[in-house]
N, C-alpha and C positions, 0 to 999 in steps of 0.2 A: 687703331681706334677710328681713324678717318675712313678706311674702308667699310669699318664694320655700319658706319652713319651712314654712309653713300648708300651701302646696300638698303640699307633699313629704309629709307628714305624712298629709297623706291620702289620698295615692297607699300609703303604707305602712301605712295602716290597712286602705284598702281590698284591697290584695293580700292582706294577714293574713286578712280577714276570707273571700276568696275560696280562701285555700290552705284553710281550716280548712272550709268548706262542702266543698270537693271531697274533702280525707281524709275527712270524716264521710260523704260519700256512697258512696264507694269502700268504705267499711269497713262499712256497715252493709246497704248495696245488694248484693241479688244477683242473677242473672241469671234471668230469664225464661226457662226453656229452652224449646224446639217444637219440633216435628217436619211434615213438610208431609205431610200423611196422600197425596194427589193431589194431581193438574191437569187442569185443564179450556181450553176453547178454546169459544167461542162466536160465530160471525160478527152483528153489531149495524150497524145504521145509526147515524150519530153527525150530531147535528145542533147546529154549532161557536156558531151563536148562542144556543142555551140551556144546553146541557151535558146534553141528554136523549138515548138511545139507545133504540132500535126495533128490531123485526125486522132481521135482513140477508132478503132478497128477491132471487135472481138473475132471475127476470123485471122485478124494475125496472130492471135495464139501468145502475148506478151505477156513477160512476167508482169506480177505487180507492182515492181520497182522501176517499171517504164512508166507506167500511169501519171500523170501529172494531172490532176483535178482541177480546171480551171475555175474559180471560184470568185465573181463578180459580185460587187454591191455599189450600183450607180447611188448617188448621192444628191441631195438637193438643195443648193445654199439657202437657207433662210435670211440672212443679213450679209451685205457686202465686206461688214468690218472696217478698221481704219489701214489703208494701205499706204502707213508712214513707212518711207525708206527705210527709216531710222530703228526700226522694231521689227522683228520676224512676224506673220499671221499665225495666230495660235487657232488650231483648228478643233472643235470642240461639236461630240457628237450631243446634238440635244434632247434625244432621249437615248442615255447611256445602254449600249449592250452590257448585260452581265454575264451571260455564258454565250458559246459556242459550241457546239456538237454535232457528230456525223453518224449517220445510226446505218446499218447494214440488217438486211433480209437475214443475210447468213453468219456465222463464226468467222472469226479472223484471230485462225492461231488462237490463243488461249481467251480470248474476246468472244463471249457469248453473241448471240443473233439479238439485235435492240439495245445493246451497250454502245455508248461512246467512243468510233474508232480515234479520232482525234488524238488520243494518248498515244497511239503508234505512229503520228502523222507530222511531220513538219510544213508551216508556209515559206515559199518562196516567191521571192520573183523573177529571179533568172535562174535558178539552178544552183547556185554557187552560194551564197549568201539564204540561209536559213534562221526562220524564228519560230521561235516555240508556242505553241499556244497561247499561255495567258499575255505572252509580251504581245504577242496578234491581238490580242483580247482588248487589254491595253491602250498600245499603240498606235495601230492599224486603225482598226475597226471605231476608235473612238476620237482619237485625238489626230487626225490623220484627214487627207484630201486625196488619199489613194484608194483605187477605186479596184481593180483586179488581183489577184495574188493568185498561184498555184498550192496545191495541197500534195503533199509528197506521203509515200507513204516510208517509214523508216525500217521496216522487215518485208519479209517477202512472206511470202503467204505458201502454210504448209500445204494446205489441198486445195485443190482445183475447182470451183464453183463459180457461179453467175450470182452478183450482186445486186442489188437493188439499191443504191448509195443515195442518203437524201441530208443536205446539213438546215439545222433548225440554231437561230441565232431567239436567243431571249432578249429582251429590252427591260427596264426601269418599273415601265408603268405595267407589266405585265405582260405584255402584249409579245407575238414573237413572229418571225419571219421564218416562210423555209424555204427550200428549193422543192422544185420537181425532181421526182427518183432518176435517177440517170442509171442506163443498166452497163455494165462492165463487167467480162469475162476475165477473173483472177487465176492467174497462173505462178504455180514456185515457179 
């Protein structure tokens, strides 16, 4: 019975001591607000056993599963926030992305020409560690102080054509951001 109080005991110290960290952070923590000033789109070679990117090159004839789409949106602090030790910065985009999409000139694979390649696409940042769309959607793009990420693509590409890649981020209030077309020669 003494064990079983000890444990208990400290299961209820430690919840106490976890509710009273988290109201102290809630209350004295405030939001990071940003605003995503642009976006950018870069084609990179992506080289999976280091985690280094290079030029994209359509004279080197690469597959599409070399491509690594460098994908920038610099950010702009609107308020400094409270930067208590004692609390993490919660970073909060102020006007919320609601979608993310990447449109192509041509087919990819069973993806019509003006469909959302995204669905075949993973973000990374080094290569190793991938997130999926909406968690980017989420995450990244809204609640986040990160500012680059790579775009992978997750199949390789049945035939051979020259794309026209543009990604269009929508916002809250309507309004939506895109990139400039970046051109890249897709190869199986």
């Amino acid at each position: 019975m003494y064990r079983f109080a000890a444990n208990y005991l400290k299961v209820i110290i430690l919840f106490a001591t976890g509710l009273m960290g988290l109201s102290a952070c809630s209350k004295n923590c405030e939001n990071i607000l940003f605003e995503i000033n642009s976006i950018g789109l870069t084609p990179r070679n992506f080289d999976f056993s280091t985690g280094q990117d290079s030029p994209w090159s359509n004279e080197s004839e690469l597959s599409s599963t070399s491509l690594a789409l460098r994908f920038e949106m610099p950010k702009t602090i609107l308020n400094p926030g409270n930067l208590d030790s004692d609390c993490p910065p919660r970073y909060r985009n102020n006007n919320k992305a609601k979608s993310i999409k990447m449109f192509s000139n041509q087919p990819f694979n069973d993806i019509p020409a003006g469909e959302d390649l995204l669905n075949v696409c993973v973000f990374t940042i080094d290569g190793f560690n991938v997130i999926e769309k909406a968690d980017f959607l989420r995450s990244i793009i809204n609640e986040s102080n990160f500012t680059r990420y790579f775009i992978l693509f997750n199949f390789m590409t049945e035939v051979e054509a020259t794309h026209f890649l543009q990604v269009v981020v929508e916002f809250e209030d309507g309004t939506t951001k895109e990139t400039e077309f970046v051109e890249v020669l897709l190869k199986p």
